[in-house]
C-alpha positions as CSV (number, residue, x, y, z in Angstrom):
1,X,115.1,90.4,131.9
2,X,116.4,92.5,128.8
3,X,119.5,90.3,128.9
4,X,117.1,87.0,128.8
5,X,114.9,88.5,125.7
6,X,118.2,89.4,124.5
7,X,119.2,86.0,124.3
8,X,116.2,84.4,123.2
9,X,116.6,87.0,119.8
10,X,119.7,85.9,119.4
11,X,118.9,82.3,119.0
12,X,115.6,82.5,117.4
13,X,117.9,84.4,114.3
14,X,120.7,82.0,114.8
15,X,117.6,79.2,113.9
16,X,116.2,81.1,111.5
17,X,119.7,81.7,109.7
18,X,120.6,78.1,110.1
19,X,117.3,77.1,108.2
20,X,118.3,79.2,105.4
21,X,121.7,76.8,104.9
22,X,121.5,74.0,102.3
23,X,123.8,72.1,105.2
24,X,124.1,71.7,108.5
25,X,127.7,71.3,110.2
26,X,127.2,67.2,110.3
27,X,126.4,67.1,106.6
28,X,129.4,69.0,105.6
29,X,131.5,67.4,107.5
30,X,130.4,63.8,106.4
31,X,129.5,64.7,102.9
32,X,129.7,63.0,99.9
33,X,130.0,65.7,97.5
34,X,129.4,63.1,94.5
35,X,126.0,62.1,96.1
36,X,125.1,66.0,96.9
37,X,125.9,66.7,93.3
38,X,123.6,63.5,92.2
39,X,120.6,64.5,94.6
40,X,120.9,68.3,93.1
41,X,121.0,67.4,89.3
42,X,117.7,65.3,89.6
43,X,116.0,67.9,91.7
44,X,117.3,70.0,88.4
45,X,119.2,72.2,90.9
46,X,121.6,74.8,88.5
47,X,125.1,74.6,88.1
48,X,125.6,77.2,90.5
49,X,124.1,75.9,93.3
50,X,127.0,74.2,95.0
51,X,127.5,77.9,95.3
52,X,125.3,77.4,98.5
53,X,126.7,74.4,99.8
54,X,130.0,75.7,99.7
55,X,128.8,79.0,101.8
56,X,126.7,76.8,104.4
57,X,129.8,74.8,104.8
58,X,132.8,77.7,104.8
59,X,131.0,78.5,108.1
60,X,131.9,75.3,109.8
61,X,135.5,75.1,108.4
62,X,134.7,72.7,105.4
63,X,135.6,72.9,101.6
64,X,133.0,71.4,99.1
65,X,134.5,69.4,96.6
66,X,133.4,71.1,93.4
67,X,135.0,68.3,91.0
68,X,132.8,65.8,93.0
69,X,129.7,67.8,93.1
70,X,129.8,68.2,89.1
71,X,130.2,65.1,88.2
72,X,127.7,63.7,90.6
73,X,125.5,66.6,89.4
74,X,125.8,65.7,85.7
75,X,125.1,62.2,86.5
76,X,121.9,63.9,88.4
77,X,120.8,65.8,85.2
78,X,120.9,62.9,82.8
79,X,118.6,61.7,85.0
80,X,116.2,64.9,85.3
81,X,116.6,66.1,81.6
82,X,113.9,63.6,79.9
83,X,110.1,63.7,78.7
84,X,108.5,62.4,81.6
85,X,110.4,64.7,84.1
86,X,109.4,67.5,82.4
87,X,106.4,67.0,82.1
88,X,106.0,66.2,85.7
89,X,107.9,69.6,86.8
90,X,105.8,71.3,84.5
91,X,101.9,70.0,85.7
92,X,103.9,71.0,89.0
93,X,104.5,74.7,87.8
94,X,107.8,73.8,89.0
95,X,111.1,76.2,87.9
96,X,113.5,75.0,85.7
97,X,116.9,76.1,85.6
98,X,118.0,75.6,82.0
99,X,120.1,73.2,83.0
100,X,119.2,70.3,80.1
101,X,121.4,70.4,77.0
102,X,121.2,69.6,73.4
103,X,118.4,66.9,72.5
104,X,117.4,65.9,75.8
105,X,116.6,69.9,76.6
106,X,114.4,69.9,73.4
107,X,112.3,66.7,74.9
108,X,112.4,68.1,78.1
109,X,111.1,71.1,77.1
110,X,108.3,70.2,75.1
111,X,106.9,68.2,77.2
112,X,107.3,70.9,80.4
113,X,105.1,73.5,78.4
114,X,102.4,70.6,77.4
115,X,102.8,70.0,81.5
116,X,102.4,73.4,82.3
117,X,99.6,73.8,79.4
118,X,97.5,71.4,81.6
119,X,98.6,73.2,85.1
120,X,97.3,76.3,83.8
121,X,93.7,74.8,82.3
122,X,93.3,73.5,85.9
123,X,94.0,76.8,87.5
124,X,92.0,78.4,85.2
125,X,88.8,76.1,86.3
126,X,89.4,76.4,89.8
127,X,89.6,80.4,89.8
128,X,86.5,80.0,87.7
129,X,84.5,78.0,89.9
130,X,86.0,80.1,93.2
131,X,84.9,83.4,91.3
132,X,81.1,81.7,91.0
133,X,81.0,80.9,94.8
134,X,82.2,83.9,95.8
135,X,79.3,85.5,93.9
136,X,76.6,83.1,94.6
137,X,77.8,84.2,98.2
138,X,77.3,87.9,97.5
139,X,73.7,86.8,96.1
140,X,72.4,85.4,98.9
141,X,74.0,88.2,101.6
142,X,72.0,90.8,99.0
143,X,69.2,88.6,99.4
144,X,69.3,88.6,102.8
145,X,69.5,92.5,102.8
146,X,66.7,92.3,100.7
147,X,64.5,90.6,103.2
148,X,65.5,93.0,105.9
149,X,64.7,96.0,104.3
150,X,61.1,94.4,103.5
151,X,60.7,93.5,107.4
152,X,61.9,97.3,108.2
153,X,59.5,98.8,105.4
154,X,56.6,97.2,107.6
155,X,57.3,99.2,110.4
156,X,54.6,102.1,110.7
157,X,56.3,104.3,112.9
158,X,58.8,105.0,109.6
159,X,58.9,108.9,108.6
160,X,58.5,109.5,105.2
161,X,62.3,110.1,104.2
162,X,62.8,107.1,105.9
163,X,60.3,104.9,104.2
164,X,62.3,107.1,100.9
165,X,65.5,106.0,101.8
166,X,64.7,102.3,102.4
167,X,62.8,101.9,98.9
168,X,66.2,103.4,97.4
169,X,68.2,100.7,99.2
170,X,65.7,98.2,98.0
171,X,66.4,99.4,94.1
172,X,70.3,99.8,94.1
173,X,69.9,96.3,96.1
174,X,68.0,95.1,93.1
175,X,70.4,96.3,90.8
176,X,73.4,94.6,92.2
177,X,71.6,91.5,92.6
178,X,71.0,91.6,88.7
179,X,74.5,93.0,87.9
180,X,75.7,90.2,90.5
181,X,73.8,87.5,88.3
182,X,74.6,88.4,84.7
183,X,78.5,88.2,85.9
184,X,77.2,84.7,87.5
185,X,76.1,83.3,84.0
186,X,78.9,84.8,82.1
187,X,81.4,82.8,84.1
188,X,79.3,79.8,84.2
189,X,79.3,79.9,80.8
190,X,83.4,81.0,81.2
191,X,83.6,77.7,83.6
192,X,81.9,75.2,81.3
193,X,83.9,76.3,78.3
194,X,87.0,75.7,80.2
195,X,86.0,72.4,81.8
196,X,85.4,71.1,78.7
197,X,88.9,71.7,77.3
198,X,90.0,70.6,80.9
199,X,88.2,67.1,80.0
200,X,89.4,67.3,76.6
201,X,93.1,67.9,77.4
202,X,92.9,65.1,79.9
203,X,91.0,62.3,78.4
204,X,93.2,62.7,75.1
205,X,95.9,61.5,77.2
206,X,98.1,65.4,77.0
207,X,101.3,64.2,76.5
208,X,104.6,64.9,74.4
């Protein structure tokens, strides 16, 4: 039984390890390092990264072709390194590598932070409006409470110190509810402002 579980580890690492390779032993050994090189320069992939190739195919016996992969990957990067890509990898909040040069890095660039600008006012609305749920929620479970503590007050078989204790609940229950509220407006207030440079950004057409 130890030997089976044994076993099973073995090859649930061996899966997990072989997931973590950029190639598998077919792709190496039928690989066009040219076409690699290509498909990692306009995924904006850095210079570096036949790095892993090479290492996920020295394991199965086969040498990447560096000279192929670079060229193909500069090919790739003309490709990547414009306006529109940027600007797409940044409303993504995807990384990039530094890997565009001279003019077209500038364009690329510019157009990733206006891309990223626009991610970010997004993000910023939805937090907003998730913060507002969330406290509307804790409104109405205080609420809740609330009307609880008024059913339990009815009882007459209460002691004194308990009637005490439940009237105090009833007060700091009170209290966060209003606490609760005032935060409610202030990011309504938060949510509208930002939706409004959301529209703004968005309807003036946010590009470089």
């Amino acid at each position: 039984m130890k030997i089976m579980v044994k076993a099973l580890l073995i090859g649930y690492l061996l899966v997990l390890l072989s997931g973590c390779a950029t190639l598998n032993e077919d792709e190496c050994i039928t690989a066009d390092w040219y076409e690699i090189g290509y498909s990692d320069g306009t995924k904006g992939q850095p210079y570096n990264y036949v790095e892993k190739h090479r290492k996920a195919c020295s394991k199965h016996g086969v040498r990447a072709n560096f000279d192929d992969w670079q060229a193909g990957h500069q090919a790739g990067l003309r490709r990547y390194c414009t306006a529109d890509k940027g600007y797409e990898e940044g409303l993504n909040n995807r990384t990039y590598h530094g890997v565009c040069e001279g003019r077209a890095a500038d364009e690329f660039l510019r157009a990733y932070e206006q891309g990223q600008q626009l991610y970010q006012q997004r993000a910023l609305v939805s937090d907003l409006q998730r913060d507002i749920n969330e406290t509307s929620e804790d409104i109405v479970a205080l609420e809740d409470e609330w009307s609880a503590i008024r059913r339990e007050l009815l009882n007459d078989d209460l002691t004194a110190a308990e009637r005490a204790e439940l009237i105090n609940q009833l007060e700091r229950n009170k209290e966060q509810s209003e606490t609760l509220r005032i935060r409610r407006d202030r990011l309504d207030d938060d949510l509208h402002r930002a939706q409004y440079d959301l529209d703004m950004m968005e309807r003036g057409d946010y590009r470089y």
